[in-house]
N, C-alpha and C positions, 0 to 999 in steps of 0.2 A: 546151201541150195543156190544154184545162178537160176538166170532170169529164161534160160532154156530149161529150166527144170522146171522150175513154175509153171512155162508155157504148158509143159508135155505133162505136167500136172493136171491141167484147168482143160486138157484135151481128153484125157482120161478121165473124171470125174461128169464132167459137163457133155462127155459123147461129142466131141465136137471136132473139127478136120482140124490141126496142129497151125494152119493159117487161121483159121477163125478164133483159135485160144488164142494165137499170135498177136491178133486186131484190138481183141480185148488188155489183154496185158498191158501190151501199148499204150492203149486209150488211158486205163487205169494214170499208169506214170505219167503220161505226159498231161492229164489232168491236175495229176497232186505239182510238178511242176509249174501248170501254169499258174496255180492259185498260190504257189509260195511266190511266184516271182511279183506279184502283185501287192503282197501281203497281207493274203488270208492266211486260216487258220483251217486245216481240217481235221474231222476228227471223228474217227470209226470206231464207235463204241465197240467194247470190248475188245478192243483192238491197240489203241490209242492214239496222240496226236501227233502231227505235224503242224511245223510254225519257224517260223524265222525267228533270230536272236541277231541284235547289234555285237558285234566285237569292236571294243574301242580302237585307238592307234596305240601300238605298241613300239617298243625299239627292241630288236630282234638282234641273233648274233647269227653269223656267217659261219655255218659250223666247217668248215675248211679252213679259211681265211683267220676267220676270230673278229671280224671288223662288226661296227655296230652300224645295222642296218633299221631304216624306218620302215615300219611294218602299218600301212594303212586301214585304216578303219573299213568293215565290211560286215553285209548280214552272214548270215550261215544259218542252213538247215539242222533242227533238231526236232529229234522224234522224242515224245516222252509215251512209254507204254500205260497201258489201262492196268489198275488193280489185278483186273481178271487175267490177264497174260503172265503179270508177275505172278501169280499165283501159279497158273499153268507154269510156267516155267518152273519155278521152286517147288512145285510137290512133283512132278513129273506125273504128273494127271494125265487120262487120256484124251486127248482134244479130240474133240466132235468133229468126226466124219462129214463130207459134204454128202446130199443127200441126194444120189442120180435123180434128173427129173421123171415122173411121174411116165408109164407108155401110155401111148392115149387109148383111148375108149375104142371098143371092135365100132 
């Protein structure tokens, strides 16, 4: 799935015009970005987390060359899944449907 399918996802379930899923999605990502670049932790139950990891400095090789290059220490984003997803994924269950909102009252 890209992040247009998602959009035309959350447009079709949520009834919503393909810019306003568009806005949403957005906001989503550029949230979970802002809070890793800071370093939080977020974490959508049933879902699960996201969180930054240290990678140490390494010495890396030049796969062309062969030469030994210094590879600098850096965070990196890692997602670890929820029990519940591992599960969904491994039984091939069927995940719950989003549930169109409600039409309102006459």
């Amino acid at each position: 799935m890209t992040k247009a399918d998602l959009i035309d996802e959350v447009s079709r379930l949520a009834e919503l015009t393909r810019k306003d899923s568009e806005v949403i999605v957005e906001t989503i990502f550029d949230s979970i970005v802002r809070s890793l670049r800071v370093g939080d932790k977020i974490e959508i139950r049933g879902f699960g987390s996201f969180r930054t990891r240290q990678r140490k400095p390494r010495v890396g090789r030049n796969p062309k060359t062969g030469d030994r290059v210094e590879v600098p220490a850096k965070k990196i984003p890692f997602f670890k899944p929820s029990k519940e997803l591992k599960d969904l994924v491994n039984t091939g269950g069927a995940v719950p449907a989003a549930v169109p909102p409600a039409a309102p009252a006459p």
